[in-house]
C-alpha positions as CSV (number, residue, x, y, z in Angstrom):
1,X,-16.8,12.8,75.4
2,X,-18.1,13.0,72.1
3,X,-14.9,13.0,69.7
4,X,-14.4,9.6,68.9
5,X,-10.3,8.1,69.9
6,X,-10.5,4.9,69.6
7,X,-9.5,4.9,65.4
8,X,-7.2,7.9,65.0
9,X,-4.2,7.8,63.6
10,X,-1.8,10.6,64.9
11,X,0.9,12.2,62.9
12,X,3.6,14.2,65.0
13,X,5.4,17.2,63.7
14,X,8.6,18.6,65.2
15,X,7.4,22.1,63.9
16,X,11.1,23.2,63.5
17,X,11.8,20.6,61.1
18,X,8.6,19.9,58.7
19,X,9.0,23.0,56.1
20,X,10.2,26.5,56.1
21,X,7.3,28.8,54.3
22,X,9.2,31.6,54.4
23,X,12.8,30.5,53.8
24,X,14.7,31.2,57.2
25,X,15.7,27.4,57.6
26,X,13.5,26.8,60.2
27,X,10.1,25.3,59.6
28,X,6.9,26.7,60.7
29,X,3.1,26.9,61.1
30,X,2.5,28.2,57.9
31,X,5.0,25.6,56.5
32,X,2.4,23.2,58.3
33,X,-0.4,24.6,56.4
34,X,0.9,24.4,53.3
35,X,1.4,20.6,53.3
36,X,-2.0,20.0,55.0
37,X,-3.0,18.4,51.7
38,X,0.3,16.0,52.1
39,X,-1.4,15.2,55.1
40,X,-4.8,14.6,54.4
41,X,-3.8,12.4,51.5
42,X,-1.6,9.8,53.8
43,X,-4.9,9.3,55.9
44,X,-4.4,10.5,59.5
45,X,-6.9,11.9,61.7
46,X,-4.7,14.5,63.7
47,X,-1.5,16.7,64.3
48,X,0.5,16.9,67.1
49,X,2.7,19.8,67.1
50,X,5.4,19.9,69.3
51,X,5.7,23.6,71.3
52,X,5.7,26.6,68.8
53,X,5.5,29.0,72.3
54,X,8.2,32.0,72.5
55,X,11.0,30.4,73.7
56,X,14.6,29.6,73.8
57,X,14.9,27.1,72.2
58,X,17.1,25.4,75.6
59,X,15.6,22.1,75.4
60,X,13.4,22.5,72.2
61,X,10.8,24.8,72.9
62,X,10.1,23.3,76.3
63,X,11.3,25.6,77.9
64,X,8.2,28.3,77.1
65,X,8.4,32.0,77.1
66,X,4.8,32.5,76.7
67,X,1.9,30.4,76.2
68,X,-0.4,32.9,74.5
69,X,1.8,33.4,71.6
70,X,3.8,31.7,68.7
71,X,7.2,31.8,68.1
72,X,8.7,34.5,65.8
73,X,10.8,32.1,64.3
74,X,7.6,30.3,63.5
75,X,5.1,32.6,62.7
76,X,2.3,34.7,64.0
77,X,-1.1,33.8,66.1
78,X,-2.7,34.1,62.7
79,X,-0.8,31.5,60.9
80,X,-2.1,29.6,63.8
81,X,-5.5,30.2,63.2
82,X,-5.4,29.8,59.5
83,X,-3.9,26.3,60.1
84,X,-6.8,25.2,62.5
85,X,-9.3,26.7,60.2
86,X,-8.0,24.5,57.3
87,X,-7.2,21.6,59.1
88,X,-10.5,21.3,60.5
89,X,-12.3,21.5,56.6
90,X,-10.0,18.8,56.3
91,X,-11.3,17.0,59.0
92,X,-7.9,16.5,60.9
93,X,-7.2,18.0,64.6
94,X,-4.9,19.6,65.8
95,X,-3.0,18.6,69.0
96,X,-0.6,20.8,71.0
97,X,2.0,20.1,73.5
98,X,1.0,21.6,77.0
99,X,4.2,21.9,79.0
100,X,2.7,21.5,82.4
101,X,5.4,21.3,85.2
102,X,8.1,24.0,84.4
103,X,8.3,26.8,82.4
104,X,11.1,29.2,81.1
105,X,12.9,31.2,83.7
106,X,12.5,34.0,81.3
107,X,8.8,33.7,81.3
108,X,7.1,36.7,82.3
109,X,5.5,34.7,86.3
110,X,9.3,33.8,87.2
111,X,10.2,37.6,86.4
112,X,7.5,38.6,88.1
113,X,8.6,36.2,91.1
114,X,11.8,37.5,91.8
115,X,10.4,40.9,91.8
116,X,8.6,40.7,95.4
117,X,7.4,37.2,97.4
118,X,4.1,39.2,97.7
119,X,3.4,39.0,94.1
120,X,0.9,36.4,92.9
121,X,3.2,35.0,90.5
122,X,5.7,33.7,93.0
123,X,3.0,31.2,94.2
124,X,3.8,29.6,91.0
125,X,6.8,28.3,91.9
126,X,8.3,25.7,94.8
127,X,10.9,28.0,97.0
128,X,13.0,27.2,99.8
129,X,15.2,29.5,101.9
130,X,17.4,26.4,103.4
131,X,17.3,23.0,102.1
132,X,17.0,20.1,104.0
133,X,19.6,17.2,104.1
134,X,16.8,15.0,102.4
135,X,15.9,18.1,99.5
136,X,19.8,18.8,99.1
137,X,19.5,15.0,97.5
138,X,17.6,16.1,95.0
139,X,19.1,15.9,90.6
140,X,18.3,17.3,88.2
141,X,17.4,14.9,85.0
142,X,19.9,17.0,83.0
143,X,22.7,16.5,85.5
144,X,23.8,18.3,88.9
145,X,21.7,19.5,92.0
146,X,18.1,20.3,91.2
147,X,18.1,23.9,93.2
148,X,19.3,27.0,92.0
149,X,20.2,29.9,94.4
150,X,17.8,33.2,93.3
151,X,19.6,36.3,94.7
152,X,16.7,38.5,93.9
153,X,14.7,36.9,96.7
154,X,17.3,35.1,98.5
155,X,15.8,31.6,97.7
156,X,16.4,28.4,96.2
157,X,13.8,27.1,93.3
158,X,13.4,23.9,92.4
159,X,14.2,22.5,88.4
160,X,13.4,19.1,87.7
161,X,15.1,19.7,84.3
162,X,17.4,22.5,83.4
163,X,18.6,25.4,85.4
164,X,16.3,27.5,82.6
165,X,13.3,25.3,83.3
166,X,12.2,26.0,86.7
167,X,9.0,23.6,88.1
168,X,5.5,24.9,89.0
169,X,3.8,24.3,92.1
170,X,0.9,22.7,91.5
171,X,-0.3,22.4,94.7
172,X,-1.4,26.1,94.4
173,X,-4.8,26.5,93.2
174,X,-3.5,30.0,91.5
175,X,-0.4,27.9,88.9
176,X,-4.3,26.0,88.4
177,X,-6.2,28.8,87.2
178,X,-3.7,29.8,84.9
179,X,-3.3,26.2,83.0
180,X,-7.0,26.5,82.9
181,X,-6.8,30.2,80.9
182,X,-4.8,28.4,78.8
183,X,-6.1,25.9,77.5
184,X,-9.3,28.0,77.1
185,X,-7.3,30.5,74.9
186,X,-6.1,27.5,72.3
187,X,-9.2,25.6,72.3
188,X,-11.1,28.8,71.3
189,X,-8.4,29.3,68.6
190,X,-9.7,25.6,67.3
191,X,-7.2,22.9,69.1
192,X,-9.0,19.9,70.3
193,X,-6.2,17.9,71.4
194,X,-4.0,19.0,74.5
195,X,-0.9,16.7,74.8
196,X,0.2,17.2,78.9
197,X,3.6,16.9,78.9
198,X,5.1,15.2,82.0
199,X,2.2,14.9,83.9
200,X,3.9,12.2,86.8
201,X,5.9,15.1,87.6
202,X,3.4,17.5,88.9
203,X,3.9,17.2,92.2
204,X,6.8,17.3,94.5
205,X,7.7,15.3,97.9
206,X,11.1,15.5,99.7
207,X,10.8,12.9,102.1
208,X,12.7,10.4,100.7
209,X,14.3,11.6,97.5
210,X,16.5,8.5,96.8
211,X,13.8,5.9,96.6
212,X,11.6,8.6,94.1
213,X,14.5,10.8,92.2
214,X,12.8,11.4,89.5
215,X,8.9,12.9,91.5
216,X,7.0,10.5,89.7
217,X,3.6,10.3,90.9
218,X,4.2,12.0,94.0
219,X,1.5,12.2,96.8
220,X,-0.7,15.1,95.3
221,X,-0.4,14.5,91.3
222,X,-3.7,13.0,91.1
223,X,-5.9,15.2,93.2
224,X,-4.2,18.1,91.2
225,X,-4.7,16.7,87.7
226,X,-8.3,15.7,88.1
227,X,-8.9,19.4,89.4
228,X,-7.4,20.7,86.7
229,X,-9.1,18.6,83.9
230,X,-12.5,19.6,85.6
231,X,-11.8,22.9,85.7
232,X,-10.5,22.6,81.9
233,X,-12.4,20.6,80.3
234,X,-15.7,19.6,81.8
235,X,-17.5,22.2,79.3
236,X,-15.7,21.2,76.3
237,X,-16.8,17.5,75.2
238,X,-15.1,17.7,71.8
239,X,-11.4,18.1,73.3
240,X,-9.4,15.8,74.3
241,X,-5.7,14.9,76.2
242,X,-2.9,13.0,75.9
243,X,-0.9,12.3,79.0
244,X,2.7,11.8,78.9
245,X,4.4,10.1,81.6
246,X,7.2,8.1,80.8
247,X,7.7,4.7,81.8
248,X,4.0,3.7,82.9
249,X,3.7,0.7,84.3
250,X,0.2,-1.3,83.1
251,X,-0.9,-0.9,87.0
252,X,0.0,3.2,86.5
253,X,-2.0,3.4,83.4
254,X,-5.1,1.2,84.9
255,X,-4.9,3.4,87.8
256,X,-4.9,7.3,86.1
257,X,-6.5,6.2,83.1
258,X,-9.1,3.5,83.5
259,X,-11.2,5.2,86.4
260,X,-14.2,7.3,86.9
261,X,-11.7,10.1,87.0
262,X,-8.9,9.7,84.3
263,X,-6.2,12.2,84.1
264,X,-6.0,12.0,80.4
265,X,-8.0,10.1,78.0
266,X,-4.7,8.9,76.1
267,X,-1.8,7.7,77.4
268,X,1.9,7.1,75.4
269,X,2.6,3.4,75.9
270,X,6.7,3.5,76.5
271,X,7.1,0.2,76.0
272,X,10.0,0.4,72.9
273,X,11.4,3.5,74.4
274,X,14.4,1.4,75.5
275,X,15.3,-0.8,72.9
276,X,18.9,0.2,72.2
277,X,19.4,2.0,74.5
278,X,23.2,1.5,76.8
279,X,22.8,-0.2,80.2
280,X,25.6,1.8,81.4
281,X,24.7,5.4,80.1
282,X,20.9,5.1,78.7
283,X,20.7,7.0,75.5
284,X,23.6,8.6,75.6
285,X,24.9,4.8,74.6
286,X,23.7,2.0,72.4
287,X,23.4,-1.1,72.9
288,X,24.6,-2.8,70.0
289,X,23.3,-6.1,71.4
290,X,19.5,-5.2,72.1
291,X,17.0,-8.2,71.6
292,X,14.3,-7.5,68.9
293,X,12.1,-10.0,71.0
294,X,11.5,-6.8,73.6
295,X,8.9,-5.5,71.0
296,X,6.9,-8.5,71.4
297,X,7.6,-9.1,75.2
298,X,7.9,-5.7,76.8
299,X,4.3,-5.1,75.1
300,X,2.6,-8.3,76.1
301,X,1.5,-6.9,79.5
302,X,-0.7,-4.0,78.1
303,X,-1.5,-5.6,75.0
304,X,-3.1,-8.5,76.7
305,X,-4.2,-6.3,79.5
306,X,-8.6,-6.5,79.0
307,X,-8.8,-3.7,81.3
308,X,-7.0,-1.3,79.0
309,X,-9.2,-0.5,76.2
310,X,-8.3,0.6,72.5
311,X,-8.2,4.3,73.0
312,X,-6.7,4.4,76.4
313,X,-3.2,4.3,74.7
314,X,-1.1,5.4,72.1
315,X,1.9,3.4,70.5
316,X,4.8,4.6,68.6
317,X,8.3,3.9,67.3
318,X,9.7,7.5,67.6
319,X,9.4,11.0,68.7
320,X,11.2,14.5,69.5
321,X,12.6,12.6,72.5
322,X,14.4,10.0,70.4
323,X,16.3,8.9,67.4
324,X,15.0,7.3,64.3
325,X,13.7,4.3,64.3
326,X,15.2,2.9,61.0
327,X,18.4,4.1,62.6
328,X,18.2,2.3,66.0
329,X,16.1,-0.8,64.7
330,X,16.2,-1.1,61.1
331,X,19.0,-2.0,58.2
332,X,19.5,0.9,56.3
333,X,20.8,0.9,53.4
334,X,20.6,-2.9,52.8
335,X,17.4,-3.9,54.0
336,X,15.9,0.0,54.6
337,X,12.5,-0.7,52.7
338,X,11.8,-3.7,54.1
339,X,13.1,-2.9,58.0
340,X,10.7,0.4,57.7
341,X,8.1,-1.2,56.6
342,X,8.2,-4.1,59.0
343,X,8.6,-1.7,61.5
344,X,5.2,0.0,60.5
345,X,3.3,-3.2,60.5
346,X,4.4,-3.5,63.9
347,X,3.3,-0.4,64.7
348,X,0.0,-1.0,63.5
349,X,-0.3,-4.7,64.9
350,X,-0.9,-3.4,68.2
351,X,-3.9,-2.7,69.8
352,X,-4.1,1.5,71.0
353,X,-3.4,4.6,68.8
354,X,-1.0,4.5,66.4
355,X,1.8,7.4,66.2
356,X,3.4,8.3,63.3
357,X,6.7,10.9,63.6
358,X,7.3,13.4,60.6
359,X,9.4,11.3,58.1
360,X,8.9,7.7,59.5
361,X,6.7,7.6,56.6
362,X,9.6,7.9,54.0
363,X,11.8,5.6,56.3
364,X,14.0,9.0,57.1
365,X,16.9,7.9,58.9
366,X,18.9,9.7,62.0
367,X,20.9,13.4,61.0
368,X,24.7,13.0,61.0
369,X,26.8,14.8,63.1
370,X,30.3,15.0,62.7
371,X,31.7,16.9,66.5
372,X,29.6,17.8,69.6
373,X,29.7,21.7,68.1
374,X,27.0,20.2,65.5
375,X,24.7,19.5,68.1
376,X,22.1,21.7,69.4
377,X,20.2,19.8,71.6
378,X,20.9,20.7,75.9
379,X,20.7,16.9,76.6
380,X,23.7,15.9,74.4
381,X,25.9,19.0,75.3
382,X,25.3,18.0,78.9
383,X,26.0,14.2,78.0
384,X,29.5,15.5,76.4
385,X,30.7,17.4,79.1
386,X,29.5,14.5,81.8
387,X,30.4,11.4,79.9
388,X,33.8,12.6,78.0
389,X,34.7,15.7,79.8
390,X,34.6,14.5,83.3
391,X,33.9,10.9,83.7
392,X,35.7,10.3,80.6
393,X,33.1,6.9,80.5
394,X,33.8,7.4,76.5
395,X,36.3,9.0,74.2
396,X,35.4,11.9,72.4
397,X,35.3,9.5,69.3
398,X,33.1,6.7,70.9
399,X,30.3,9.4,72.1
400,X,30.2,10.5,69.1
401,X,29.2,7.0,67.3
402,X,26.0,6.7,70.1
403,X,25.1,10.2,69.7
404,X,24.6,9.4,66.3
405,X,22.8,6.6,67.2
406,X,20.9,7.7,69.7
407,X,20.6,11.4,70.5
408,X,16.8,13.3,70.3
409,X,18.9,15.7,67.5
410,X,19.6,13.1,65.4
411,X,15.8,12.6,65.6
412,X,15.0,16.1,64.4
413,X,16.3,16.1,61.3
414,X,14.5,18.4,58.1
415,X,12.1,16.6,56.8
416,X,13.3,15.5,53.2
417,X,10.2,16.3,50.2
418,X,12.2,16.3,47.0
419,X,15.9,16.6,45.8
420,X,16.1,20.5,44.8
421,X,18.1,22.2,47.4
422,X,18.0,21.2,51.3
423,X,15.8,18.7,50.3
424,X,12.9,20.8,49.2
425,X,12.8,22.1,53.0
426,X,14.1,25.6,52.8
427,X,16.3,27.5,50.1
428,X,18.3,28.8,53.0
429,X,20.0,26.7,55.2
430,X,18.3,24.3,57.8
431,X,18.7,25.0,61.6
432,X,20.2,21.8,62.2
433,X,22.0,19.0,60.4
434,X,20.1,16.6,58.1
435,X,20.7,12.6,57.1
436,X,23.3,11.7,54.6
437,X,21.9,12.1,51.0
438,X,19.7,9.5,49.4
439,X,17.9,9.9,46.2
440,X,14.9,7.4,47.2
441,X,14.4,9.1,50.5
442,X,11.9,12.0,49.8
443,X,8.2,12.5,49.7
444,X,8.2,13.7,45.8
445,X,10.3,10.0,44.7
446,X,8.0,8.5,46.8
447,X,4.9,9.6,45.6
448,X,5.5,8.4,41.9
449,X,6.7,4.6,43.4
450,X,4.1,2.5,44.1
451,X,6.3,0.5,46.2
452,X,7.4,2.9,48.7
453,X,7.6,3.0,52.0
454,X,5.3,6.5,52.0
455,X,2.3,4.2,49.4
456,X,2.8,1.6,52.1
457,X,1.9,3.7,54.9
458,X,-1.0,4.8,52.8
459,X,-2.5,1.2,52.4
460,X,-1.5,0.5,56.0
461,X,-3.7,4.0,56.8
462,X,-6.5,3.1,54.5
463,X,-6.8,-0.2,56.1
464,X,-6.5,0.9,59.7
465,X,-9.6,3.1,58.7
466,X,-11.7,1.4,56.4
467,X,-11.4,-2.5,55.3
468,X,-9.8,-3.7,58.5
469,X,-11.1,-1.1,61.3
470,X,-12.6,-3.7,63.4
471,X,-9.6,-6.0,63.2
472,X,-7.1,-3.6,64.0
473,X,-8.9,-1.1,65.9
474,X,-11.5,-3.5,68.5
475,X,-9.7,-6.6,68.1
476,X,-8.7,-8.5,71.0
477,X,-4.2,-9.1,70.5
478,X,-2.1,-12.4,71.2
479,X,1.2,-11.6,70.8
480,X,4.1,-14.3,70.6
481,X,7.3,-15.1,69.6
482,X,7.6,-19.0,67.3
483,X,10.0,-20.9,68.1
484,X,11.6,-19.8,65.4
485,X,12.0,-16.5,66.5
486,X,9.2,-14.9,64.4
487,X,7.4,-11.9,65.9
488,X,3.4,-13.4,65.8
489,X,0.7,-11.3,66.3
490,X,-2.8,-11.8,66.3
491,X,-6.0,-9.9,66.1
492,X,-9.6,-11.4,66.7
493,X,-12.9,-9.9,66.3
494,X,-16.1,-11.7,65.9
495,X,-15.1,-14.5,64.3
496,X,-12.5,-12.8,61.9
497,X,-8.7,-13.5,62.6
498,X,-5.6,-11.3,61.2
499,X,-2.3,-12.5,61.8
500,X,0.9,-10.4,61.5
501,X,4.7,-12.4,61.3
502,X,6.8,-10.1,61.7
503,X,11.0,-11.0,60.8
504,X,12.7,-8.0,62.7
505,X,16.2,-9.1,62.1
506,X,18.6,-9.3,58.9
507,X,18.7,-13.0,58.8
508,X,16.1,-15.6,57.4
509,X,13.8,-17.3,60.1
510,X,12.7,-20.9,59.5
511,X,9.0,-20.1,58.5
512,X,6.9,-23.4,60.2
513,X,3.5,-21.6,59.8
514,X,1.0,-23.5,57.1
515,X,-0.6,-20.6,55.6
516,X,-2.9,-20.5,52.3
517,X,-3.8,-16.9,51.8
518,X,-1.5,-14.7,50.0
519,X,-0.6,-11.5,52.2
520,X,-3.0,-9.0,52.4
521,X,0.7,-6.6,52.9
522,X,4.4,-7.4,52.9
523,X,7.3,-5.9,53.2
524,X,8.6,-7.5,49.7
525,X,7.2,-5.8,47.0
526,X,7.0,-9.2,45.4
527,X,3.8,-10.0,47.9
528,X,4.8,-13.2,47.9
529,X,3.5,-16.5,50.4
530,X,6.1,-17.3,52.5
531,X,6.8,-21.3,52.1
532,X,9.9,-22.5,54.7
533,X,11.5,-19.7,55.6
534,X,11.0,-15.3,56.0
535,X,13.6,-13.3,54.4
536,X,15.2,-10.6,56.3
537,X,12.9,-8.0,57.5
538,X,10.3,-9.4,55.9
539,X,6.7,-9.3,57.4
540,X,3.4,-10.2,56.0
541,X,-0.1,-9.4,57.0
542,X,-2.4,-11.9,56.2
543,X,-6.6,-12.9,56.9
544,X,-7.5,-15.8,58.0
């Protein structure tokens, strides 16, 4: 592979919600294309757009209509190519989302399916006339059984996820071939990155359902994914992947990753996925008492990990699958500069690829929702109507508190670029709610302070790129907590040290260290040495 990973820095874009071009409150590619400048200017290396396929919408564009084709909503296949065409004069990729193991059940192969078991297209799919007392077992990760009844051809097909999201079979070299078309169509149209979403669950085993519910890495995934990157990408040395599979363990990402035969050259590290979230309902909850010390701890394992080199994962502190991070971790509005911006020198502390989500760098906080109607998401409808409805777990009050806490829609929010109307989004309208108003919190303020969150990101960038690369990109990491309950990392290379202490709570920490630089960053404006003690959320940088 010739494209260098090692020193990206990734920016993610939940297309919906970045800006609306042509005023229909939803954002799209051209909406994309016009802030590619915005872009360029914080620093990053590449795009990852979430699914812009026809589609739904059921569970945010992952549930894909067509793979050959944009949205309507969002454009046209020649917005598409105008974006890749600029992008790439700008020297930034683009990455797209590659839904792998289900597609819609309106796609054009599950209509063509049901039509007659002789067709091609209904090798695509896993079928089953009875089902076993092991395969009756089987949930869906939305809730209820994970077979559906097809009259058409008087079978069962299996969903991992929703009823409209019906799983491939990958075991047949046919569903194969046609990933491989794909990703041949978009890389000719100029994408270099291929995110491949849920790759763990490519392959399906019914022997013992209760001890795997969730298909992760069943007997088969491996041989199929390393057939299909050959097949995909042996001829193209500038492209690259990102494999999603939540939850890897360090020996899971050693395994698929670190071989002569990886299937992806990136993987997402989860390791903050849970932080916050209820031990009794998972994100549908909060955990109001979740230990800041996780960050450190929870990462130790990979980041000490020698085996696992700088490019072979990707860190991040939020994405389309979760809420803000400012909103789950931080102290908005008391501390909000100082929590996001400790929370991006943590980010950057750690050794892999860094991810930054659309507005994380104006320290955009969750959109509020005041009833379950406002929602739009399938997960949180589903949660309602499990959690209230029927198991009545919570009140119709208390759900709504974690779901604004916690749920993916609170997440994908409008991104907020000035205070005219919507925020400078749209003149009509956005498709879903946005955070409550704050004059500080858009790109435009931003842009004229000097002490932002969105100029801090920029040093951070500039940094991570140029004056630091070696330190932050090669370096071997130490992490630790003081006994003092400071977050301690550090970063060696050749001699050269960087340290990071990191105060992740709204208290002061007794500060014990001796130190005689002044910070190279902090999360005070004020850049000041630390002497006895760190004030809350605040977080230096410093060279030794």
């Amino acid at each position: 592979m010739k494209t260098n990973l090692k020193d990206k820095v990734v920016y993610q874009i939940f297309v919906r919600s970045f800006y609306d071009a042509n005023n229909d409150g939803n954002g799209d590619i051209l909406g994309i294309y016009n802030k590619l400048e915005y872009l360029s200017d914080l620093g990053i290396d590449a795009i990852w757009l979430t699914p812009f396929y026809e589609t739904n919408f059921v569970d945010a564009g992952y549930d894909v209509l067509d793979y050959k084709s944009i949205w309507s909503k969002f454009g046209s296949l020649n917005d598409f190519a105008k974006l890749t065409k600029k992008a790439r004069e700008l020297n930034i990729d683009i990455i797209i989302d590659v839904v792998l193991n289900h597609v819609s059940s309106q796609h054009s192969w599950f209509k063509k399916a049901i039509e007659s078991p002789e067709n091609k297209e209904h090798n695509y799919f896993i079928w089953r006339e009875k089902l076993s007392p092991e395969e009756q077992k089987a949930t869906s990760i939305f809730g209820g059984s994970a077979w559906e009844w097809q009259p058409d051809v008087q079978k069962y097909y299996f969903h991992l996820f929703s009823t409209d999201q019906v799983d491939l079979n990958w075991a047949h070299p046919d569903t194969q071939a046609a990933f491989v078309d794909i990703i041949n169509f978009w890389y000719d149209l100029g994408v270099r990155g291929f995110r491949l979403d849920a790759i763990k669950h490519v392959a399906k085993n019914f022997e013992n359902v209760e001890q795997n519910p969730y298909f992760s890495w069943c007997k088969g995934a491996q041989e199929y994914l390393e057939k299909f990157n050959e097949l995909a990408f042996k001829n193209k040395p500038d492209a690259y992947t990102f494999g999603e599979a939540s939850g890897i363990t360090v020996e899971e990402l050693i395994k698929y990753g670190a071989g002569k035969s990886p299937l992806a050259n990136i993987f997402f590290n989860f390791s903050w996925w849970w932080i916050g979230w209820s031990n009794k309902t998972g994100r549908n909850g909060f955990n109001p008492n979740w230990d800041y010390q996780d960050f450190i701890n929870a990462q130790i394992p990979f980041q000490h990990n020698e085996e696992i080199s700088p490019s072979l994962m990707s860190n991040f502190l939020s994405n389309h699958d979760t809420s803000r991070a400012i909103s789950r971790w931080g102290d908005y509005p008391f501390f909000w500069k100082e929590s996001a911006k400790s929370l991006a020198l943590l980010l950057f502390s750690m050794r892999g690829i860094p991810i930054i989500y659309y507005g994380e760098e104006i320290g955009m906080t969750n959109s509020y929702f005041e009833n379950r109607q406002d929602f739009v998401d399938i997960d949180m409808k589903n949660a309602f109507a499990s959690l209230v409805d029927r198991e009545k777990i919570y009140s119709e009050s208390e759900m709504l508190i974690y779901a604004n806490i916690n749920s993916r829609d609170s997440g994908r929010g409008p991104l907020r670029w000035n205070l005219d109307k919507n925020n400078g989004f749209s003149s009509q309208k956005a498709w879903i709610n946005t955070s409550l108003d704050d004059p500080r919190m858009n790109v435009e303020a931003q842009t004229l302070d000097k002490n932002s969150i969105l100029n801090f990101y920029k040093k951070l960038i500039f940094l991570y790129k140029n004056d630091l690369k070696d330190l932050l990109v090669d370096a071997t990491a130490k992490l630790e907590i003081t006994k003092d309950g400071i977050c301690k990392i550090s970063r060696e290379f050749k001699g050269e040290k960087l340290i990071f202490y990191l105060n992740l709570t709204k208290k002061e920490l007794p500060f014990a260290e001796k130190i005689q630089q002044k910070p190279l960053l902090s999360s005070y404006q004020d850049l000041k040495k630390p002497e006895d003690f760190l004030r809350p959320f605040e977080s230096i940088l410093i060279k030794e």
